[in-house]
Structures are given as structure tokens and as C-alpha cells.
N, C-alpha and C positions, 0 to 999 in steps of 0.2 A: 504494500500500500504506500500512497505519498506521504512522505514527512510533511508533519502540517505546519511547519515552520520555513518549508519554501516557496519561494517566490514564483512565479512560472504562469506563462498565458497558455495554454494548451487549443489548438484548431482541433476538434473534435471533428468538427464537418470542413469541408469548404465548395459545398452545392450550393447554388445560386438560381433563385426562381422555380419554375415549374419541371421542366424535363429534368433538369438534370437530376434534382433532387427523385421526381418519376422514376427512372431510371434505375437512379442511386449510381452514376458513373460518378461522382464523388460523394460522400457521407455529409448527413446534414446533421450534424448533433451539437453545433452550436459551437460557444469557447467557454473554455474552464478557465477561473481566474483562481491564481492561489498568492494570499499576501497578508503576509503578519499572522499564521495561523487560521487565518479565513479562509473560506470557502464559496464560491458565488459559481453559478453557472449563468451566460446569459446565452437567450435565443436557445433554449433544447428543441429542435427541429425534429422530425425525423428520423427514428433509429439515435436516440443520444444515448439512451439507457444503456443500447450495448455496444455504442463506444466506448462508452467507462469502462463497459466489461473486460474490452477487448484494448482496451491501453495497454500499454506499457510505459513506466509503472502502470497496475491497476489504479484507477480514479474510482471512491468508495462513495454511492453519492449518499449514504447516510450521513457522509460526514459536511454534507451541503448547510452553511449558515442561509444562503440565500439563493435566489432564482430572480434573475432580469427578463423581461421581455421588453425589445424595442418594438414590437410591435406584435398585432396579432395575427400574420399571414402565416400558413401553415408550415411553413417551410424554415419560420422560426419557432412556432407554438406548438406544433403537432405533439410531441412527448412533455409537455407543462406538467398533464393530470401527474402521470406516471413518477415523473422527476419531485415534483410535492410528497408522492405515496411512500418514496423511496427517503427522503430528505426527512421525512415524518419516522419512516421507520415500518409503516403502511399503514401510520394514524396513530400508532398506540404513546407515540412522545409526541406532543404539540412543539414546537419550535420552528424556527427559520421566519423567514420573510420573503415574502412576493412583490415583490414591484414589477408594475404592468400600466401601461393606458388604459385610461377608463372605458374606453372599448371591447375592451378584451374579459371584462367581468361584468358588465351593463348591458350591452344592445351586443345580441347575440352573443354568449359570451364563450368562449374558447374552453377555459378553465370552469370547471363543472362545480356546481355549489356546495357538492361533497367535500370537493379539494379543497376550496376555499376555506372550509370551516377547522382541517388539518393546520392550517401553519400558526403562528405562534402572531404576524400581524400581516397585512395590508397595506403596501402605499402605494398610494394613484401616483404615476410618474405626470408632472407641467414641464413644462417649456422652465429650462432656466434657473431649474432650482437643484441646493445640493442636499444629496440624502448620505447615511450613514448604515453600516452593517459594522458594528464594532472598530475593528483598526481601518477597517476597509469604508472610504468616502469615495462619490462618485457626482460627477456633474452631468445633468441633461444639458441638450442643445433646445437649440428655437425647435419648435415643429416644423419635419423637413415635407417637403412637396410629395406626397405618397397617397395613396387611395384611402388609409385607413389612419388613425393618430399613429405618427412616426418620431420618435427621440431620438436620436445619439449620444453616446458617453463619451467624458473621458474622466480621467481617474491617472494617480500616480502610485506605480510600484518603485520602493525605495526613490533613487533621486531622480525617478525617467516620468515623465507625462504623456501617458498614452492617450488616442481617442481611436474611441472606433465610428468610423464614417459610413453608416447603415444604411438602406434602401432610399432611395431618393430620386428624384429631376434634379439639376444640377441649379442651382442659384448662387450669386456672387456673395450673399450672406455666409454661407456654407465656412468661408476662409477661416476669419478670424477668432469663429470657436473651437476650429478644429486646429489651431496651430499650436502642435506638440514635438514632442523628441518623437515620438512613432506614431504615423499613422497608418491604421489599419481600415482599409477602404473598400467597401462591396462594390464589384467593378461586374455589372452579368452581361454588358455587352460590347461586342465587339468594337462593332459598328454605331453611327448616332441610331433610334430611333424615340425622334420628339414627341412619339404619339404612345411612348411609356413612359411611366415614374420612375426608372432605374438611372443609373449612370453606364458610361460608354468607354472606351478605353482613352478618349479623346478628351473625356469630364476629368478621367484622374490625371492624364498628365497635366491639365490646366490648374488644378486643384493642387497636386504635389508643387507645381513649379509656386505657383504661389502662397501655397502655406508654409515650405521651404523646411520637411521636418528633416532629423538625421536618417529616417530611415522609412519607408514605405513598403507598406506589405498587402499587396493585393491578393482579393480571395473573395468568394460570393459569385463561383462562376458560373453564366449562364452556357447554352451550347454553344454562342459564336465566340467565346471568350475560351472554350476546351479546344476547337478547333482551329484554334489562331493559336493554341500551346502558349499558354499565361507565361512559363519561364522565359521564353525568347521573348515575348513581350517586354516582361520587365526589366530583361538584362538591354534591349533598345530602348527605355525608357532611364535605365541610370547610365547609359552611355551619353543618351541626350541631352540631360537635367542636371547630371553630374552631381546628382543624392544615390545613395542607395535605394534603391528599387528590387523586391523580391516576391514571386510567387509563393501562397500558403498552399500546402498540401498537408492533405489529412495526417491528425496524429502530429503535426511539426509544432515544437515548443521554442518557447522563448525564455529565457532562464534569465532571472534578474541576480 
């Protein structure tokens, strides 16, 4: 099991939208954050439960203090009930915390009102405000341009400030809350298309260049983004931008 005393971002998934996740030609289970003896999972999509299983290290998700959803599309909420059942213990310890838009437990809700009554509290994620899970603080972004209420984080592991830059249409607001030491950015298509809320592989290079982190890591692929091979992508995007640029692939950690 993982020492709960380390640091580490875990890509449990890195499926992006509809097929791919379909498919499952990458695993949608979300990312594991571990930091000061916390535990958070955000976005358990898809098969997250047995990602855990199948890590290495094993990831224990009893030992879950909390669960993120940035939103409630299924591809990030699909395994939520599950990931609570487990985090509970399968109810029988009340504990942990859910933070979710108020979409996602209100108007049609994702998370089932069994689940809900398992965790220890509730917080509605707004626009722009900071929340806490013991050591572990985390900031939302504005609401980004998505079909359903959409947040973004960021949060710092030891002296690094991460964000993660979630499903979206590209807006010039986007910059300045997401300027970090890493940014981790949902990139599901290739090519523009303006007639989706996602971003394009053309949104991140505009976005890296200008938010100017030490490190970008792209992931949330959709099919035209597996078939354009995310690596070569990124490796021509920090040739170009002269940041580091790198494809997440399942399973890949980040160690603080």
C-alpha cells in the first residue's frame, strides 16, 4: 500500500470524452492526489475502482479523506457512488468529504442519495473560493464555458503550485488563474472544433505559451488527440515554446 506520508499526483485515467473512455483505449479513473498524509481523489470516471486495484503501489481507496468532482459528465463521475462506498468502508464509518457542483447532487443528480448520506460532509464547489481537507487546501477557478457547472483546481504540493485545467471552450480569462509551476491541461482534440466545449491542441499551446508554467502535462485525450500520438505532440510543443511539455499516460506519477 502507499505510505500516507507521500506526496504524488497519480493519472489513474487519461481518457478524454466519449469514445475513448467507450472504448477504454485509455483508463478513465480520474487522478489520485497524495499530500501531507491526505488523500483526495478527483474526477473517479470510469473503471477508477480498479485502477486502484491494479496500481502499483496498490492505491487503498479506504484510505480516501476526500473525492473532487469538477464536474458531473460521466467520464469524470461515473465510479463517484462506488468511490464514496469504498472511502466509507461500504457505509459502516461515516467520514470523508464530497465536493461536487450543485448539479451533480440537485437537478438530476449523479451521486445517489444513499451515497450522499455515507460521507462525513458536503460542499457545493462556487466559482473562486478556497476549500480545505485537513493539510490538503484547494482553489476553484471562475466557471469555465462547459455544458454543465465546470470548476478547475489548483492547489500546492510542498513548494510546487499545481492547476488542473478541466473540460472547457477556450476563453482569455482561463490565463491568469491557471498560472502555476504545472499545469495539467484536458486537451481531447486534435483539431479546432468551435461547435464543442472542449479545448484543441491549438487552445493549449496558446494557453501554455501564455501562462508560461515550468512544466505542462497534457492528458484528457479524445480520438483525434490518440491518433495524432499526444507524445510527438508534446515533444513539438516544448520544442516550440521552449517549456517543458509532456504526455500523461495511465498509471504515470508525479512525485513531489
Amino acid at each position: 500500500m502507499v505510505n500516507r506520508q507521500e506526496n504524488f499526483i497519480k493519472f489513474l485515467g487519461t481518457a478524454g470524452a466519449r469514445f475513448v473512455m467507450i472504448k477504454q483505449l485509455r483508463s478513465s479513473g480520474g487522478l489520485w492526489v497524495s499530500h501531507k498524509g491526505r488523500n483526495v481523489l478527483i474526477d473517479p470516471g470510469p473503471g477508477s475502482l480498479v485502477r486502484c486495484a491494479a496500481s502499483r503501489p496498490k492505491l487503498d481507496p479506504t484510505k480516501l479523506d476526500a473525492v473532487i468532482l469538477t464536474h458531473r459528465h460521466l467520464d469524470h463521475a461515473n465510479d463517484i457512488n462506488v468511490m464514496i462506498e469504498a472511502m466509507t468502508e461500504g457505509g459502516f464509518k461515516k467520514r470523508g468529504i464530497l465536493f461536487c457542483p450543485e448539479d451533480a447532487i440537485n437537478e438530476d443528480p449523479v451521486i445517489l442519495k444513499h451515497a450522499r448520506g455515507l460521507v462525513e460532509k458536503i460542499e457545493v464547489l462556487e466559482a473562486n473560493k478556497t476549500y480545505n481537507v485537513d493539510n490538503f487546501e484547494f482553489q476553484t477557478s471562475m466557471r469555465h464555458i462547459h455544458p454543465v457547472l465546470t470548476f478547475g483546481l489548483k492547489f500546492n504540493i510542498k513548494n510546487t503550485s499545481i492547476s488542473l485545467l478541466t473540460d472547457t471552450k477556450y476563453f482569455k480569462e482561463l490565463v491568469n488563474f491557471y498560472k502555476t509551476d504545472i499545469l495539467i491541461i484536458y486537451v481531447v482534440f486534435f483539431e479546432p472544433r468551435p461547435e464543442v466545449d472542449h479545448l484543441c491542441l491549438l487552445d493549449a499551446e496558446s494557453l501554455i505559451r501564455d501562462i508560461k508554467p515550468k512544466k505542462a502535462i497534457l492528458t484528457h485525450f479524445g480520438m483525434t488527440m490518440l491518433r495524432a500520438k499526444p507524445q510527438i505532440q508534446a515533444l513539438e510543443l516544448s520544442q516550440k515554446l521552449g517549456i517543458e511539455v509532456v504526455a500523461a499516460y495511465d498509471g504515470m506519477a508525479l512525485n513531489f
